[in-house]
Structure formats: C-alpha cells, structure tokens
C-alpha positions as CSV (number, residue, x, y, z in Angstrom):
1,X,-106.4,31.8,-9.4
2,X,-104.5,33.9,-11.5
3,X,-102.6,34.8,-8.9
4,X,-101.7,31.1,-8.1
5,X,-100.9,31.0,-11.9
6,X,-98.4,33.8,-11.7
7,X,-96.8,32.6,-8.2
8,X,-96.5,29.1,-10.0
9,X,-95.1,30.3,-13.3
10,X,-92.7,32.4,-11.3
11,X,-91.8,29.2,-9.2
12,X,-91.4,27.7,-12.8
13,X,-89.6,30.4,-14.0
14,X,-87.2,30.4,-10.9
15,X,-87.0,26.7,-10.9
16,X,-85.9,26.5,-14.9
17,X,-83.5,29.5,-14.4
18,X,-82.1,27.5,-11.1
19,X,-81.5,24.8,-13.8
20,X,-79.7,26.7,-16.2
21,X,-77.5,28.3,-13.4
22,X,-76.8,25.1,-11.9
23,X,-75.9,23.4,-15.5
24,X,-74.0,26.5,-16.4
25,X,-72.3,26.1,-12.7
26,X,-71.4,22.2,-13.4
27,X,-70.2,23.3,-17.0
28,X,-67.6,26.4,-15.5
29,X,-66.6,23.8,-12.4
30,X,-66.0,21.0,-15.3
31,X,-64.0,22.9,-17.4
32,X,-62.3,24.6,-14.8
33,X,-61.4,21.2,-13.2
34,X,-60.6,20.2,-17.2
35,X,-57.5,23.4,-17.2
36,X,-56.3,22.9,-13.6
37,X,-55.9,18.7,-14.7
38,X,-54.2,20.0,-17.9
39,X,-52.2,22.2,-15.8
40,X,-51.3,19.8,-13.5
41,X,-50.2,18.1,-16.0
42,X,-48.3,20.2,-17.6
43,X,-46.2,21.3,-14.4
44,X,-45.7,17.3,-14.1
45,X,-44.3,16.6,-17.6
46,X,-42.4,20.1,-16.9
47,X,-40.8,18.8,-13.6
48,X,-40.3,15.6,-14.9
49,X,-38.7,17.2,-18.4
50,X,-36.5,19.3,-15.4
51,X,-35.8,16.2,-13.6
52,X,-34.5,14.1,-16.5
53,X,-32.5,17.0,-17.7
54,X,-31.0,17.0,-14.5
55,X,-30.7,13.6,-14.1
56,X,-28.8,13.3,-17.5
57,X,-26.4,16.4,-16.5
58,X,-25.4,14.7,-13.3
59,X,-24.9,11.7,-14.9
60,X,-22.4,13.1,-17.6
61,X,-20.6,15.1,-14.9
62,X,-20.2,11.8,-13.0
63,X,-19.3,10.2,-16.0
64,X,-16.6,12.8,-16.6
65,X,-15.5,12.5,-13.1
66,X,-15.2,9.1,-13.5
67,X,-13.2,8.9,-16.5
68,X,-11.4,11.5,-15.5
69,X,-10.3,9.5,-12.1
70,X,-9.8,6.4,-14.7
71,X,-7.5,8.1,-16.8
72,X,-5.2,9.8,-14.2
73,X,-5.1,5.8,-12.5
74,X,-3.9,4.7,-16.0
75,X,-1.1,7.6,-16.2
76,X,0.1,6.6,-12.8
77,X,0.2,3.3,-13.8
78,X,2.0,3.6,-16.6
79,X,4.2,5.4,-15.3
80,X,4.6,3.2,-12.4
81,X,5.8,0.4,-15.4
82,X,7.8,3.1,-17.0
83,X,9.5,3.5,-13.5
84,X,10.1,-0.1,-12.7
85,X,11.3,-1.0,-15.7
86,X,14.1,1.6,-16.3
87,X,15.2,0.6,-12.4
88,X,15.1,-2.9,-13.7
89,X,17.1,-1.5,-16.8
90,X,19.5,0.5,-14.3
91,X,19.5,-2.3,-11.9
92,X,20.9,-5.1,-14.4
93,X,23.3,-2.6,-16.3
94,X,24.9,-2.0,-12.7
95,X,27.0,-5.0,-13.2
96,X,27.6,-4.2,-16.6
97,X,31.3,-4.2,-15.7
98,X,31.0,-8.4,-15.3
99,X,29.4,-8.8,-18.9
100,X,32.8,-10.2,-21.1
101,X,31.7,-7.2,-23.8
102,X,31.9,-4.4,-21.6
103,X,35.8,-3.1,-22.5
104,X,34.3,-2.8,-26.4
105,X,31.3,-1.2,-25.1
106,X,33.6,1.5,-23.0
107,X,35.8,1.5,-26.3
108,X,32.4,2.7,-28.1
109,X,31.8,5.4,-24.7
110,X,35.3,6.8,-25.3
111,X,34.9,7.0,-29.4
112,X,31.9,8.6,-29.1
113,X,33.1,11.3,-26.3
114,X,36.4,11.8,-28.0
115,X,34.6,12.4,-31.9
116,X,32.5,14.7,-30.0
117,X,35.0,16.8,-28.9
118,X,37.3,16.1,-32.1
119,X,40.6,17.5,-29.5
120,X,43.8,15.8,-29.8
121,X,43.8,16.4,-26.1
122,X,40.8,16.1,-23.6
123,X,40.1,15.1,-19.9
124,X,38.5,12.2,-19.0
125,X,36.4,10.9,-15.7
126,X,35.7,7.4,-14.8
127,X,35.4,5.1,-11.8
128,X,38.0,3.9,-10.0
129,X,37.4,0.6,-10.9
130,X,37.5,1.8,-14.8
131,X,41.1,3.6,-15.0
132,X,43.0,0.7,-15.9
133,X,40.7,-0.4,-18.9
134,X,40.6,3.4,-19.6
135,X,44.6,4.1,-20.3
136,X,45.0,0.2,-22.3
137,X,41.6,1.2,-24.3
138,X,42.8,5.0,-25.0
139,X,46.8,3.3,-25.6
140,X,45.1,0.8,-28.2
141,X,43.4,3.7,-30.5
142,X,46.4,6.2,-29.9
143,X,44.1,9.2,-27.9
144,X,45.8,11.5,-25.1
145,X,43.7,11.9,-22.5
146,X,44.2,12.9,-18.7
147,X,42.7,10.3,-16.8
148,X,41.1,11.0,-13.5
149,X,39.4,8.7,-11.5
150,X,36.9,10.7,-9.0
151,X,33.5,9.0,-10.7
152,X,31.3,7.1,-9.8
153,X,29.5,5.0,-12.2
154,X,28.0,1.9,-12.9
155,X,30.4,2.5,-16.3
156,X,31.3,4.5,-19.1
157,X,32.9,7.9,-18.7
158,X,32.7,11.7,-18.8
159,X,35.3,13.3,-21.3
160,X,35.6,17.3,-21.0
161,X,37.5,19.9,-22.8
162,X,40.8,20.5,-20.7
163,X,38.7,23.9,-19.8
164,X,35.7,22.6,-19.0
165,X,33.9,24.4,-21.7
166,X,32.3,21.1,-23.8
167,X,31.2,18.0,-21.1
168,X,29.9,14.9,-22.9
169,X,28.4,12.7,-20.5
170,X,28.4,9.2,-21.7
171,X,28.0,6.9,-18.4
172,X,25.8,3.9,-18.4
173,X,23.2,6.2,-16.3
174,X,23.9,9.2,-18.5
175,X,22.8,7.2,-21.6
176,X,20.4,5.2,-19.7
177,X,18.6,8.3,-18.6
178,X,18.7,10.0,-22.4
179,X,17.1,7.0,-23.7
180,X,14.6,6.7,-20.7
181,X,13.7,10.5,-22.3
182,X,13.9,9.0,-26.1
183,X,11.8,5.9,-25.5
184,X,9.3,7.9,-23.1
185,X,6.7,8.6,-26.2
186,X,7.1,5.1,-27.7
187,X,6.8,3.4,-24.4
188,X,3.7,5.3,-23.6
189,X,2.4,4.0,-26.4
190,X,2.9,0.7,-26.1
191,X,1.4,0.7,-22.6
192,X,-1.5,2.3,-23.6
193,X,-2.1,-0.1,-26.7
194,X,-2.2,2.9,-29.4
C-alpha cells in the first residue's frame, strides 16, 4: 500500500507539475502572441506612417509639377497676347501714312532725330514714299539735311551723322519696338492681374 501511495502521490505530483508547465506554457505562448500582435502592429502603423509620408511627397512633387506646367502655360500665354497685340499695334500703324496727322507726327520724328544729333548738318533716310514730305517738313523748320530715300518703312526716318558715327532710329517700327521693350513689365502685369 504504501507503495501505491508513493506511485499515486508521484502521479499527483507529475500531474500538478504537468499543470504548472502547461499554465506556465499558455502564459509564455500568450504573451508571446501579446509582443508579436504589438509588433505587428507596430510594423503596420510604421508602413502606413512610410506610406503617408510617401504619399504626401508624391503629392507635393505632383503638385509642383503641376504648377510648374500651369505657370509656364500662363507665360506662353501672355506672351502670345503680348505678341498679338504689338502685330495688331504694327499692323494698324502700317497705314499710318493715310492718318491726316501723320506730316506733324514725322515733323516730331525729324525734331527729335535732329535735337539728338544737335548738327547743323546730318543725313537722313526715309521711304520712298516719305521724301517729298521730308524736304517741305525739313524746308518749313529751316534744317539741312541730305535726303536719301533707300528705306523702307511703314514711316518715320533714320537721321545719321554725315559719318555715320551717331544713328538715331526713329521709324514707326523702331519706336514701336522700343516701347514694345518699355511697356513689356507693365503689360506683364496687367495680364497677370498684379
């Protein structure tokens, strides 16, 4: 009998020590199941911290890109405008020689050219169709000037030293194009609504 004791207090032993090692088993597979969810979860809040990072870079480089593509289509634009209308300019002051004012406006081409030089003699170059209103308009304010005619212009005149050294330009595309240069900035601006 006692021998049936010890055999069944070492089963009870063995059975209550199974216990423990199985409870202590179930605790260590809990909490390693407890760190490998928390890990889990901390890779997926890490990836999806990465992926919104990423998702936010891409999205400001596109937005750059596209802002970017916006503002050089808004400077071609504008300078499509600018374009059309200094030809619109150039296109109506190409029959600037109809318009009843135009002999005071070449008076004012010549004044200017000829204060510029401040010669009492100079040379002068103008259209074909401009030499006769030339000589009357340099007779009528008592200049000397050697006409020739070998320009072509939609008006005005170039007036040189007799040695080339000093040319003033003062044709209608000559000016036109110095005030398409002027007006640049301002017109800019005005397209762009600053």
């Amino acid at each position: 009998m006692a021998y049936e004791n010890l055999l069944k207090s070492v089963d009870e032993s063995a059975q209550e020590r199974e216990k423990v090692l199985l409870e202590n088993a179930r605790v260590t597979v809990e909490s390693v199941r407890k760190k490998a969810r928390e890990q889990a979860e901390l890779i997926r809040q890490s990836q999806i911290s990465e992926a919104e990072k990423a998702t936010v870079v891409e999205k400001n480089k596109l937005m750059y890109l596209v802002k970017a593509e916006n503002k050089a289509h808004l400077i071609k634009i504008r300078e499509q405008l600018f374009e059309s209308a200094f030809n619109d300019a150039s296109l109506r002051l190409s029959h600037m020689r109809t318009d009843p004012e135009y002999p005071e406006i070449f008076k004012k081409f010549l004044m200017d050219a000829a204060e510029a030089l401040s010669v009492d003699t100079f040379c002068i170059q103008v259209d074909k169709r401009d030499e006769e209103l030339c000589r009357k308009t340099l007779d009528s304010v008592n200049l000397r000037a050697d006409v020739v005619p070998d320009l072509t212009s939609a008006g005005g005149l170039v007036a040189s030293m007799p040695d080339k050294s000093i040319i003033i330009s003062n044709t209608v595309e000559s000016r036109l194009e110095r005030a398409k240069e002027r007006k640049k900035l301002e017109i800019y601006s005005i397209l762009s609504g600053d």
